[in-house]
C-alpha positions in Angstrom: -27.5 2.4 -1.6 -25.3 -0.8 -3.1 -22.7 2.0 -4.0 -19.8 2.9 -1.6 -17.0 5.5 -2.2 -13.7 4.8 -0.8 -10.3 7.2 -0.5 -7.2 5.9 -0.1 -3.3 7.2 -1.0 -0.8 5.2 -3.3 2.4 6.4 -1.8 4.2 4.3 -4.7 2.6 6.6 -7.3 2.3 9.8 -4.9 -1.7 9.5 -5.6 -4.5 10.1 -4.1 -7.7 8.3 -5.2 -11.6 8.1 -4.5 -13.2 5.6 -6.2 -16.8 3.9 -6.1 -17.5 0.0 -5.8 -20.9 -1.5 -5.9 -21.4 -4.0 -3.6 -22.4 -7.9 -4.7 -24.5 -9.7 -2.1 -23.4 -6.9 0.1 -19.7 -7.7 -0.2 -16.8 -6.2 -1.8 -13.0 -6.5 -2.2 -10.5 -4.5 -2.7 -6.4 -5.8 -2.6 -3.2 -4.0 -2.8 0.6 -4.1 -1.4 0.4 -1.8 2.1 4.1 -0.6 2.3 3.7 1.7 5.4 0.8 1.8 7.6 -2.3 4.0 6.4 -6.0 4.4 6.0 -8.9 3.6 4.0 -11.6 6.1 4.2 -15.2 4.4 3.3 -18.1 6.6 2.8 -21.4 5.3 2.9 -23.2 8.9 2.4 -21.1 10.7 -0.2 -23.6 14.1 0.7 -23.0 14.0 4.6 -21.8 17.7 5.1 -19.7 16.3 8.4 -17.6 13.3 9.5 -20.6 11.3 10.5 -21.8 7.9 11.3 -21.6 7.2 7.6 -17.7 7.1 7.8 -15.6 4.6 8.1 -11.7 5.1 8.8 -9.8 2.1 8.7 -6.0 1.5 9.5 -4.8 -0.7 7.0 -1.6 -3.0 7.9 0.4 -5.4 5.9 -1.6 -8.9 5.7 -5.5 -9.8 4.8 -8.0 -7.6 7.1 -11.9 -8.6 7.1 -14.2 -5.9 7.6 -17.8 -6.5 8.0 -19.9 -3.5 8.4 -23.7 -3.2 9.8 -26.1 -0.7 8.4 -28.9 1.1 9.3 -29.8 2.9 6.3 -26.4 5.0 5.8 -25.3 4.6 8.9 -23.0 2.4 10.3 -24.2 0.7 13.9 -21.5 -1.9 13.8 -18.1 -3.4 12.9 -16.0 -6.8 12.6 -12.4 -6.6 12.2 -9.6 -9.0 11.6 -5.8 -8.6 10.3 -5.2 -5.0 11.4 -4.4 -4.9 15.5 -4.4 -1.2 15.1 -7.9 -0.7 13.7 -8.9 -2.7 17.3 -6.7 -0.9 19.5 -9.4 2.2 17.6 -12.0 0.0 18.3 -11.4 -0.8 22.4 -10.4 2.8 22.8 -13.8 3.9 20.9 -15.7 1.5 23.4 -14.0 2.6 26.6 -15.0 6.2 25.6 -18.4 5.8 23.8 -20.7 7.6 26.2 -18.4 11.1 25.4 -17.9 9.9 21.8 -22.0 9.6 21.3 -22.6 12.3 22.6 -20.2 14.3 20.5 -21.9 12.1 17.2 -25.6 13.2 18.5 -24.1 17.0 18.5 -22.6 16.9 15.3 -25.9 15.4 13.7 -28.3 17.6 14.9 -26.1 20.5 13.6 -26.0 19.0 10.7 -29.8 18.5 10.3 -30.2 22.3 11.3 -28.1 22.9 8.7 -30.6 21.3 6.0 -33.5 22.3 7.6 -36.0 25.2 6.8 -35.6 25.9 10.8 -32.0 27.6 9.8 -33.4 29.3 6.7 -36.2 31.0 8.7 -35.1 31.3 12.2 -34.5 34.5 13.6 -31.6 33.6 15.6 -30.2 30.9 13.2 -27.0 32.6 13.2 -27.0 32.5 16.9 -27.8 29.0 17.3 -24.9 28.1 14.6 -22.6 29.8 17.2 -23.7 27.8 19.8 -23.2 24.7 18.0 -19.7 25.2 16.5 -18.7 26.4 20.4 -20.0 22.9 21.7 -18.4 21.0 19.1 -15.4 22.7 19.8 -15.2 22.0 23.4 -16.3 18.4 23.0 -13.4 18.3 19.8 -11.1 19.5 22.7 -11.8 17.0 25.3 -11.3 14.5 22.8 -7.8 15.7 22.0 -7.1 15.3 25.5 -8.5 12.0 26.2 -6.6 11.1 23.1 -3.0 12.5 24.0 -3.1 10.4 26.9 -3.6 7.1 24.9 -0.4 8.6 22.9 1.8 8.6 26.3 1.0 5.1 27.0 0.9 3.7 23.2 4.2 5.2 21.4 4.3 1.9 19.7 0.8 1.8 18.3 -0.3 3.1 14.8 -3.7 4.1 16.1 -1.3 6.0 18.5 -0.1 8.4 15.5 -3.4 7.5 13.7 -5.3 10.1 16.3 -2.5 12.2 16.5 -3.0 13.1 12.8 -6.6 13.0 13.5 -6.6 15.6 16.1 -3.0 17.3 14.9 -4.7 21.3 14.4 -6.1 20.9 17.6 -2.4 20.6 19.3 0.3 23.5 19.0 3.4 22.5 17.1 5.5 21.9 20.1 2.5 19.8 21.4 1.9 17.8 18.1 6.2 17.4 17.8 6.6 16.2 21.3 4.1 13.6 21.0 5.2 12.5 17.8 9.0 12.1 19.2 8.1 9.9 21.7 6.5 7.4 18.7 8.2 4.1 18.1 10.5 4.5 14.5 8.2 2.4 12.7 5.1 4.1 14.1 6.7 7.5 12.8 7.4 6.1 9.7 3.8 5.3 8.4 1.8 7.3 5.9 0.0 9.5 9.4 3.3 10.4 10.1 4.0 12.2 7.1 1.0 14.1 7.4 1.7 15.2 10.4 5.0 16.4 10.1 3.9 18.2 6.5 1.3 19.6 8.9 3.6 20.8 11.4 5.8 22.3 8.8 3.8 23.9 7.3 2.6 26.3 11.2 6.0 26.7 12.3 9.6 28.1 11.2 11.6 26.1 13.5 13.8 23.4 11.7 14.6 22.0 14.4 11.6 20.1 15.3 12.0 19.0 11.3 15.8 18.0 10.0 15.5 14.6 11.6 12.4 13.5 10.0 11.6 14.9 6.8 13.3 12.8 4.4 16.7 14.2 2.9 15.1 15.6 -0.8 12.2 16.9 0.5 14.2 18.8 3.1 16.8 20.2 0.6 14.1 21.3 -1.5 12.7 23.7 1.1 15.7 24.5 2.0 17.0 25.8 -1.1 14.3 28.1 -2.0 15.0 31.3 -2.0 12.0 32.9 -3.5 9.1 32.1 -5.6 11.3 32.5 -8.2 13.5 29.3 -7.5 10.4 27.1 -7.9 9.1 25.7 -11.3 5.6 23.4 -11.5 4.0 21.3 -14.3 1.7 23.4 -16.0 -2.6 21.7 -17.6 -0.9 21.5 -21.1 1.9 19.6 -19.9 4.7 21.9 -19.9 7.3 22.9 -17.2 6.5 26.9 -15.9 9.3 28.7 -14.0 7.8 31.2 -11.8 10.7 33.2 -12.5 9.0 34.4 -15.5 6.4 36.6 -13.4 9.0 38.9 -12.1 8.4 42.3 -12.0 4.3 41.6 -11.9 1.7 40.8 -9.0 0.8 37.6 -8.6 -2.1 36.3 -6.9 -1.9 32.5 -6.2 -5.1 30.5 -5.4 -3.8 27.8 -4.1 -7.1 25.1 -4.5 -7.9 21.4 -4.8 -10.7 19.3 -7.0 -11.8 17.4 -3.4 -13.0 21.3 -1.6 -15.8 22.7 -2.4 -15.4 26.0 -1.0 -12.5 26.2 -4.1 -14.9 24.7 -6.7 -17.4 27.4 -5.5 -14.6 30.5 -5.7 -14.0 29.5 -9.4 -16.6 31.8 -10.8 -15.6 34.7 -8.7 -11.7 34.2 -10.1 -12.7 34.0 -13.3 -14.3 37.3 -13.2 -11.7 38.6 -11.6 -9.0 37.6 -14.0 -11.6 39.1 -16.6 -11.3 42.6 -14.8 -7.4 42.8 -14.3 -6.4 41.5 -17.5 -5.3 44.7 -18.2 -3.0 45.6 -15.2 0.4 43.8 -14.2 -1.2 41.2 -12.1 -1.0 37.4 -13.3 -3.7 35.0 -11.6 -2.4 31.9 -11.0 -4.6 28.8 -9.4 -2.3 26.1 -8.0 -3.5 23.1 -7.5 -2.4 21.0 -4.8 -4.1 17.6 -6.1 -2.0 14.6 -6.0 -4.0 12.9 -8.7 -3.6 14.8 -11.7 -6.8 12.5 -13.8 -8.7 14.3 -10.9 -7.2 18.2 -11.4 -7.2 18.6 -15.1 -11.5 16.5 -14.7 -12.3 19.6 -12.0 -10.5 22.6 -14.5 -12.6 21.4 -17.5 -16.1 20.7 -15.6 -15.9 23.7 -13.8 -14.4 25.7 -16.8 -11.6 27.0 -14.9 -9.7 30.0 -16.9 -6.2 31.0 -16.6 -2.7 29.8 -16.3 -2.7 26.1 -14.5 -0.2 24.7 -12.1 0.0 21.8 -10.5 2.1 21.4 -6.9 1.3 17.9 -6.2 4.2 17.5 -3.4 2.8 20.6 -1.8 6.0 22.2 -2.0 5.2 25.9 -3.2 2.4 25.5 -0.1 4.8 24.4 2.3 6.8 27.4 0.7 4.0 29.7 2.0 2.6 28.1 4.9 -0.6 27.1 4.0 -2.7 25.6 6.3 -5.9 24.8 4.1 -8.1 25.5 1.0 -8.9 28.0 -0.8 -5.8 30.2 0.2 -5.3 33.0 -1.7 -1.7 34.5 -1.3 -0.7 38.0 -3.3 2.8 38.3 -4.2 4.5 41.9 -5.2 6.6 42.7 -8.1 9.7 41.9 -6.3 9.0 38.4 -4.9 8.0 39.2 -1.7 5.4 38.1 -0.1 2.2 40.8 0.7 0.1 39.0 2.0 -0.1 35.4 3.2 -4.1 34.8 3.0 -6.0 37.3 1.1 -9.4 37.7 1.2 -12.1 35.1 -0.6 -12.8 36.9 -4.0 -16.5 36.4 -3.6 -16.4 38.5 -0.5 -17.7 41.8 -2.6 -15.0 44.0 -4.4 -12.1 43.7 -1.5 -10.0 41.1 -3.1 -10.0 42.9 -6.4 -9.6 46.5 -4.1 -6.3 44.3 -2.2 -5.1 44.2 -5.9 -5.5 47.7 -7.0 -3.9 49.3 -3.9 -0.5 46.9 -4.4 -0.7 48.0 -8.0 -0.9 51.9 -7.1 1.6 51.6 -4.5 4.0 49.5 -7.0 3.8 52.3 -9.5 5.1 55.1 -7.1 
């Protein structure tokens, strides 16, 4: 194709964007102010079900960087860098390690072939071979974290240093991932990867510690000043400001979602039936999107015709509130505030999520 997606995150505007460029002679260009070190996703196969050969991560640096990129169909075979020392610090260390790191490439595209193939559909032990699959990958995806973490030790003033170590960051513990990132240069820490990581971190552990010195000073009042859900207040789809104060004394199911995950985009149905069924009771449903680009959230609400009472937590901070570690999570809160239960089940896993409901309800009313 002469089409290539690319994502990338404005931390001026606190947006995140995937856009499309067609390519003229085979070249683009794109320009822009880089204000802290960060990364340019480019996807050459916009239905590749993994992280493949048709991805291309680069670490983008103040200055002009060159890329030049060979194909072979959708696959990339081969690149050319200037302007971004980083991106060939990824490069050497990608080179140094390629036997492992081919190997774990030819793993991950045979699974993903199965996957497409009538041999899964129809194999009697396709749920067996799956297994042994996602157990490979996950060794291979932990010898990788290793090989990386020593590269970390030795490179504390390298941005592909804390470009891996966001890469790799659930594979670590928190004390692992925090250790690591303390022994980073200031400026390293200070890049776009770091605040993923540490929003990350934050969002697996309890322990301020590890936190007060590096989240920034309003973000970290913010946290710490919630009480409850009740202290917190997001933008609502018709552009209002709801105060989640206003659902006391109900349940409340939050499905915390995003426009980029299609497991979400697949649950909506599901939620909408099941808004449909409790509409009655003293449950509210709410879905909380945690979108930074809000063109992109109120585009997936409409196309996907999305019921229900929108919210919009675009700095993550009611997820942070709950610990959530990825999407869809579905997180059912009693009458009182408190929290019942911290990740519910999917709602198109039979009748139990709607069953969850109906017991809180019942016990509420004794």
């Amino acid at each position: 194709s002469d089409t290539i997606s690319y994502l990338y995150f404005d931390c001026e505007k606190n947006q995140g964007y995937r856009e499309r460029v067609v390519l003229k002679n085979g070249k683009f260009r794109l320009s822009g102010t880089v204000n802290r070190a960060a990364e340019i996703i480019f996807i050459c196969k916009p239905s590749a079900l993994f992280e493949d050969s048709s991805y291309y991560r680069l670490i983008v640096e103040s200055g002009t960087i060159n890329v030049e990129l060979t194909m072979s169909d959708s696959n990339i075979v081969k690149d050319r860098v200037t302007g971004s020392p980083a991106q060939l610090e990824k490069r050497n260390w990608e080179i140094q390690n390629r036997i492992f790191l081919q190997f774990d490439e030819n793993n991950l595209r045979s699974y993903s072939s199965f996957l497409r193939s009538d041999e899964q559909r129809n194999a009697a032990d396709g749920e067996k071979t799956i297994q042994n699959f996602q157990s490979r990958l996950s060794l291979l995806r932990e010898l990788r974290a290793a090989i990386a973490l020593e590269y970390i030790k030795n490179n504390n003033d390298s941005y592909f240093s804390v470009a891996i170590l966001r890469l790799y960051v659930r594979l670590y513990s928190v004390d692992t991932v925090m250790h690591y990132f303390e022994s980073l240069s200031p400026r390293v820490q200070q890049s776009t990867f770091g605040k993923y990581i540490l929003n990350d971190a934050f969002a697996r552990s309890d322990n301020w510690q590890h936190f007060s010195n590096f989240l920034d000073s309003t973000t970290y009042k913010k946290i710490k000043s919630i009480r409850s859900l009740y202290d917190i207040s997001l933008p609502s789809l018709v552009g209002d400001t709801v105060s989640l104060a206003k659902y006391k004394g109900k349940i409340i199911l939050i499905d915390f979602w995003a426009s980029w995950c299609g497991p979400c985009i697949k649950s909506i149905p599901a939620i909408n039936r099941l808004m449909e069924e409790v509409k009655d009771l003293p449950i509210v449903i709410l879905p909380v999107s945690v979108d930074v680009n809000e063109l992109s959230w109120r585009k997936a609400v409409k196309e996907n015709n999305y019921n229900g009472i929108h919210l919009l937590d675009k700095h993550s901070l009611l997820a942070a509130y709950y610990k959530v570690l990825g999407y869809p999570t579905y997180v059912i809160i009693g009458p009182d505030g408190k929290l019942l239960d911290g990740n519910a089940v999917k709602p198109n896993d039979g009748e139990t999520l709607k069953k969850r409901l109906l017991e809180v309800t019942n016990q509420t009313k004794k």
